[in-house]
N, C-alpha and C positions, 0 to 999 in steps of 0.2 A: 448615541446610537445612530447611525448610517441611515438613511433618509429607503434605503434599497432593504434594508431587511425591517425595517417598518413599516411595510405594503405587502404584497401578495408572494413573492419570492420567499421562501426559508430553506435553510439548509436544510431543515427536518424534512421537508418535501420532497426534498432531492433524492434524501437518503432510503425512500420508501420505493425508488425507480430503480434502485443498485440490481434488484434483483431478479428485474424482467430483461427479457433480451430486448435490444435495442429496436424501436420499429424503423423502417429503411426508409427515409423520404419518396417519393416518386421522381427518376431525375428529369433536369431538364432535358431537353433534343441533345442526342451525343453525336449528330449526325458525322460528326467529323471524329478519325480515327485518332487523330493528332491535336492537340487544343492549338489553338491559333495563337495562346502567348509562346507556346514551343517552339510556335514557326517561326513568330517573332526576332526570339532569341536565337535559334541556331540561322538562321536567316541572316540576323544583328552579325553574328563572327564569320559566315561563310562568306558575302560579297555585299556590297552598297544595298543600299536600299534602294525600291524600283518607285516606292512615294515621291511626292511631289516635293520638290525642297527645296520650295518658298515659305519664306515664314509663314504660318496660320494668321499673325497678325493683319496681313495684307489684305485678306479676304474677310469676305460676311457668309458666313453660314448659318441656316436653321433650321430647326428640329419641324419635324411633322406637324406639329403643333403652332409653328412659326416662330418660336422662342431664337432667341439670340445671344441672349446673355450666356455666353460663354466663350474661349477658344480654344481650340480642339486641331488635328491634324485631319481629318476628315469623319464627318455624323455620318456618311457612309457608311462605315463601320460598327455602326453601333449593333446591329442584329448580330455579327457574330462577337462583339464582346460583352452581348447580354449571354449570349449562350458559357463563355467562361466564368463570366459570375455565377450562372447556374453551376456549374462545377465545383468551384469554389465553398458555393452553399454546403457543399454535401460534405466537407471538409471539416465546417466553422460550427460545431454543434450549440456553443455557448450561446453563441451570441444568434443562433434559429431560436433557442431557447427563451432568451430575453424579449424576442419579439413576441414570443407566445404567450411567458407570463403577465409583462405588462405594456404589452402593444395596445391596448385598448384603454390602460388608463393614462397613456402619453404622459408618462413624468418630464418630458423636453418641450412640452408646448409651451409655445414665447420665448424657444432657445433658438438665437439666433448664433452658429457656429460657424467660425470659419480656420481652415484646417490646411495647414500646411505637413503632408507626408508624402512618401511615397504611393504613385496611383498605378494600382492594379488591382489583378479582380480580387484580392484579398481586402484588402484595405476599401474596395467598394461595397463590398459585404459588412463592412461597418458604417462605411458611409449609411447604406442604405436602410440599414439597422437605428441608425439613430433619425435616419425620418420618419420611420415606421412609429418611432418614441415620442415623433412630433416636433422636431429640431428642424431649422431649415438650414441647409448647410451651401457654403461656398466653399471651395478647394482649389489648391496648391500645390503643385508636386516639389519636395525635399531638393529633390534628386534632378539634374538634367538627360540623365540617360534612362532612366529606370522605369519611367510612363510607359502604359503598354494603350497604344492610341486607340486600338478596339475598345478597351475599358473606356477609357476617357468618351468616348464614343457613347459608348449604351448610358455611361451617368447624364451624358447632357443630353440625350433623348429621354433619359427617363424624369427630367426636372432638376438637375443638379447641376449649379452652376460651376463650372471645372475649366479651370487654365493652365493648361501643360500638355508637352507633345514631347515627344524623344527624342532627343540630340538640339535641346532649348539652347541659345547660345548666353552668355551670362550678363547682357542686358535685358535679353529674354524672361531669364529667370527671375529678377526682380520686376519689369514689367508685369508680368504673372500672378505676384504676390500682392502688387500693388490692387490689380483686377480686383480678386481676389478680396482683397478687404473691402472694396467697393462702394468706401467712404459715402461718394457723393448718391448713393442709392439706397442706401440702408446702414444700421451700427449694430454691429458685432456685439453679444453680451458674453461670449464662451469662446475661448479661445483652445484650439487643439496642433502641438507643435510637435513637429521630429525635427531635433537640431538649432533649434531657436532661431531662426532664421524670421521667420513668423512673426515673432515676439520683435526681434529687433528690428524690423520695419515699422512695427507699430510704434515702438519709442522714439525713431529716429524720425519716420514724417507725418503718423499720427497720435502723438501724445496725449489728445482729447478724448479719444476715443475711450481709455481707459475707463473713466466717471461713470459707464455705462456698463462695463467688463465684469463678469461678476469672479473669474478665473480663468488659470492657462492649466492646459496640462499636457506635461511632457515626457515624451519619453526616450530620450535616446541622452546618454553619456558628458554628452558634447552641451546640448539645450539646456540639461540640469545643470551644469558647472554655471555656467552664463546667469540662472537663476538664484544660483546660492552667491555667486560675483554681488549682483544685483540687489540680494536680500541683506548681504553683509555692509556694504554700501550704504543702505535705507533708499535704495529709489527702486525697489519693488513694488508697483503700486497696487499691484493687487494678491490676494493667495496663488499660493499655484501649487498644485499633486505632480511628487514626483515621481512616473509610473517606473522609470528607467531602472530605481533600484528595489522594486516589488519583488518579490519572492518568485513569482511566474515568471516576469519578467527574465529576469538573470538567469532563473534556473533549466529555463525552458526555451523561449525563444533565443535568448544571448547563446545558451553553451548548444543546444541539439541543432538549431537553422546553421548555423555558423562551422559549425560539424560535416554539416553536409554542402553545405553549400558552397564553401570555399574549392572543393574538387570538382564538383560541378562550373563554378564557374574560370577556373583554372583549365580545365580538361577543354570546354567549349574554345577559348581563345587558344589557348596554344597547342592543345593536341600533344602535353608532353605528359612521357610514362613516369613516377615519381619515385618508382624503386630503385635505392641508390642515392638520389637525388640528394643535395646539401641544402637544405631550407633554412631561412633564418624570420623564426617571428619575432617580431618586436611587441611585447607585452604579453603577459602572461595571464589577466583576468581570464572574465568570461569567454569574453571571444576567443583570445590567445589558446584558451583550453583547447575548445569546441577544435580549435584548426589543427594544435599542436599532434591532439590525439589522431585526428581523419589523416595526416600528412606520415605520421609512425605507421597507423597502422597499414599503410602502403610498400613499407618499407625504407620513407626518405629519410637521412637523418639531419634531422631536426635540433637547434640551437634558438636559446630563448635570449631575449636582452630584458632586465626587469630594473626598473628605479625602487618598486616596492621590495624591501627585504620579507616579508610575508608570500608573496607570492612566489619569489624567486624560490623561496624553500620549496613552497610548492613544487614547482620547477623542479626542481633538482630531485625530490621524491618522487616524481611520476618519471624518473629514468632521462631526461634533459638538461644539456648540458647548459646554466644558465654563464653569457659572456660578453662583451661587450662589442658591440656594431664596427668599431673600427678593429678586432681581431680576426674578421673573419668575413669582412667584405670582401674581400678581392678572390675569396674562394665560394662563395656558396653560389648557386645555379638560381633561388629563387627571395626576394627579399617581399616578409609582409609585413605590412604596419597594423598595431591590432591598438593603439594606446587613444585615440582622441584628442590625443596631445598635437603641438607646432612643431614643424622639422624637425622629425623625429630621425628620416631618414636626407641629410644635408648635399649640397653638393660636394663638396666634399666627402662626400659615403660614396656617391656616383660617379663621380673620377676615378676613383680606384676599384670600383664593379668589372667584374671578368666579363670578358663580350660573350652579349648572350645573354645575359643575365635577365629574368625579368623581375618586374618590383612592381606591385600591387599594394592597394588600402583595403583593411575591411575594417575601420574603424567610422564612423560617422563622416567625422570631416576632411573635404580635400585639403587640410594644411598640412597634412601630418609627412608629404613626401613635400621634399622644397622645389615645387614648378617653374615657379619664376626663375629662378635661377638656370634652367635650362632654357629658357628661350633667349637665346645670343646671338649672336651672327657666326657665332663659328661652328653653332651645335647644328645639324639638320635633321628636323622630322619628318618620319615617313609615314604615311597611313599604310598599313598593310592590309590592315581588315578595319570593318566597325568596331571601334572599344584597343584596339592594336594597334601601338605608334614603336616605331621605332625613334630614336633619339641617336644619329651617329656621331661621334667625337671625329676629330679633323684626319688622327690616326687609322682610320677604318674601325674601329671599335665603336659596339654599338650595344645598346640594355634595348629590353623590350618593355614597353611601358602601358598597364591594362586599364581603362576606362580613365583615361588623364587622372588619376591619382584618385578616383572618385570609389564612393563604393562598390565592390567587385560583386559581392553577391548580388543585389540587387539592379546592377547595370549591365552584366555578361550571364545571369540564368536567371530563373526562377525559384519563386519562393516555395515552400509546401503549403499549403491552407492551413493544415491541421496547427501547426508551431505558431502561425500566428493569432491565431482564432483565440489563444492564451493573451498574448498582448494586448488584440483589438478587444474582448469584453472588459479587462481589467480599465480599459482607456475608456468606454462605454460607462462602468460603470462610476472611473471618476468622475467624468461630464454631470451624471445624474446627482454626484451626490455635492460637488461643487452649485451646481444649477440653484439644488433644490434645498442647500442649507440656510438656515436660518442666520440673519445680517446678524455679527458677532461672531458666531463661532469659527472663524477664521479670521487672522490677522493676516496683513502683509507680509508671510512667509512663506517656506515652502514644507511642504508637508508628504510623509507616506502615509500608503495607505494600513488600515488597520490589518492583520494577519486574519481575524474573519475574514474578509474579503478578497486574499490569496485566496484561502483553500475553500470560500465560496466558487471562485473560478476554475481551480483543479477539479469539484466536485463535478460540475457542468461535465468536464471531459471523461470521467471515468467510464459511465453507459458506453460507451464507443472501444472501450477496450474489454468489455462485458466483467470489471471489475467490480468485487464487492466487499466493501469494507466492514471490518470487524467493529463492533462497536461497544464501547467500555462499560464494564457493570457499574452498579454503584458504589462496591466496593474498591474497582481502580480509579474512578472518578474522585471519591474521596482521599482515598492513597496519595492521587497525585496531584491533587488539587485544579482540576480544570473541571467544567462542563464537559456534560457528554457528550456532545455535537460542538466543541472547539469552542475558542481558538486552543489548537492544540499546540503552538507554538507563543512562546513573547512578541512583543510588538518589537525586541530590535534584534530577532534571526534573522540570518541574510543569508 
């Protein structure tokens, strides 16, 4: 039994709220008509930045309080990226929730966490959530485009050590992580990764560290593969929860963010209309869904490439035509990689791309387009905009290429609150139950979470859509053989 429904939290509790309307928080100052990450973003694709753009490394800055430990693009900023956190708040119900049921009995105290994700005011609404739980946290931004530096701002004014600015260059970005771990100041017992990156820093020049580590948890596609590499190996050295293939996870953040998101950040850099359009995604999972459907129902048509014979069927049942990347490169107008995989899209795919072409990733990692291979002496790039490079061939022929092959949603728009607020408690509540298990009941593997613990997090979100669920008698209880209050599904639905 889960360390989180052994305390004051129960689903029974929850289920007693289903039927009162929702009470409204009180929000923070909305002084501004526009949130300051929007400005960011459409800012990001419309013209250079007017920041200062000197590395942050160079300089010492610090908080009102005099603090230092951190690097940041300027603590100026922190007043209006405390105000986007407020915003965000009003998003994230789960995880307000978790602060209020056991904010007072701090299941994270003596957790020392350090956290390599994506930073924005979502993702600080869990930062900030888990100090509330009594956790002290250091951070790391995943991503080199995707920090939104007002955020980064109000976390290190408000105590939290954070290293990341936007548009980090990629010694910058392991710099950062190094920070981050913070070896010679303190040791890490909880580790929290998107994309393993995190985790393989700590292997590669802090090995020691580990003896002290009580677990990692990750969640993105890319980190998990890396962990199960690791486990199969035996040089896993400690457990690790894999949140990436959770039920909420996939079902909710992977296929509805990705859904929306991918037009949003399509539409911000390029400004093109996509009815008509020839789009080719490459993969067909969660993500591939989420894009394939928002990209139809525009009108473009859309072709899938799939290695999986499962999915492809999928594929092909949802009206898509599934083909192969070398049949129809040199005709489609927009190329995405949706797979987590290496050279997905080659140079050779990019030599025979129609000029014009653009080519994006919304998969985790920048391997999945082959970069290197265009930087040559005969290619030349162009910056057009932030996140917007052209790439011309000797011919005049030219693709247009969106955040260096880096992830699109998260580097060219923003995120919703609400999609991630599923992600960020499930990630909350591996931390607590990693933390707080008992030596033994986890071995050096990797592990999911138990299906209580989905549709403990879906329950969270329901109030907000003033849903209420039906609840089983005792005679379909017995019928079907579950509890009345779940798990309503097996431990291996996906």
């Amino acid at each position: 039994m889960f360390f989180l429904f052994q305390q004051q939290i129960q689903l029974t509790e929850e289920k007693q709220e289903f039927n009162k309307r929702p009470i409204k928080a009180v929000p923070c100052s909305l002084a501004r008509s526009i949130s300051q990450s929007s400005i960011d973003s459409h800012s990001s694709v419309g013209s250079a930045s007017s920041e200062d753009e000197n590395s942050p490394r160079n300089k010492v800055q610090k908080t009102s309080k005099g603090v230092s430990d951190f690097c940041i693009k300027n603590i100026k900023q922190a007043d209006f990226g405390r105000r986007e956190i407020c915003i965000a708040e009003q998003e994230m119900p789960a995880l307000m929730v978790l602060r209020k049921k056991v904010g007072g009995e701090k299941p994270l105290a003596g957790a020392k966490v350090i956290g390599c994700t994506h930073i924005t005011a979502q993702t600080a609404v869990l930062m900030e959530t888990l100090s509330v739980l009594g956790a002290q946290c250091r951070w790391a931004a995943c991503n080199i485009f995707s920090t939104q530096n007002a955020v980064a701002a109000a976390l290190a004014e408000g105590g939290t050590a954070v290293f990341a600015w936007k548009g980090e260059s990629e010694d910058d970005f392991w710099w950062c992580i190094d920070r981050c771990i913070g070896a010679e100041i303190w040791e890490p017992n909880v580790v929290l990764d998107d994309g393993g990156d995190l985790t393989h820093w700590l292997y590669k020049k802090y090995p020691t560290l580990f003896k002290n580590i009580r677990g990692i948890v990750e969640e993105s596609v890319t980190g998990v593969y890396r962990l199960y590499q690791l486990s199969k190996a035996g040089k896993l050295c400690v457990p690790a929860m894999n949140v990436n293939d959770s039920v909420t996870k996939q079902k909710f953040d992977t296929l509805y963010c990705c859904k929306e998101l991918i037009l949003d950040g399509l539409k911000r850099t390029t400004d093109m209309m996509f009815g008509g359009k020839q789009v080719l995604v490459c993969g067909y999972g969660e993500v591939g869904k989420g894009c394939c459907a928002a990209l139809k129902a525009l009108g473009a048509v859309v072709y899938v490439t799939e290695v999986d014979p499962i999915c492809a069927l999928q594929a092909c049942m949802d009206g898509f035509r599934v083909i192969q990347l070398s049949e129809v490169v040199q005709h489609v107008d927009v190329v995405i990689t949706c797979t987590g995989n290496k050279h997905v899209v080659a140079r050779e795919h990019l030599d025979r791309m129609k000029n014009g072409c653009i080519v994006c990733n919304m998969g985790h990692s920048n391997t999945e387009i082959d970069l290197a291979s265009l930087r040559t002496e005969e290619l030349r790039w162009e910056r057009v905009r932030p996140q917007v490079d052209h790439i011309v061939w000797p011919d005049g022929r030219r693709i247009v290429l969106l955040a260096e092959g880096r992830l699109l949603n998260l580097s060219c728009s923003t995120v919703p609150p609400f999609v991630l607020s599923v992600t960020a408690t499930t990630q909350a509540l591996a931390l607590i139950e990693l933390y707080n298990a008992p030596e033994g009941r986890y071995k050096r593997d990797v592990y999911l979470l138990p299906k209580k613990m989905d549709e403990y997090v879906a329950s969270l979100h329901l109030p907000g859509f003033e849903a209420h669920l039906t609840e089983l008698t005792d005679e379909q209880t017995k019928y079907l053989g579950i509890g009345k209050h779940g798990p309503f599904k097996p431990n291996y639905y996906r």
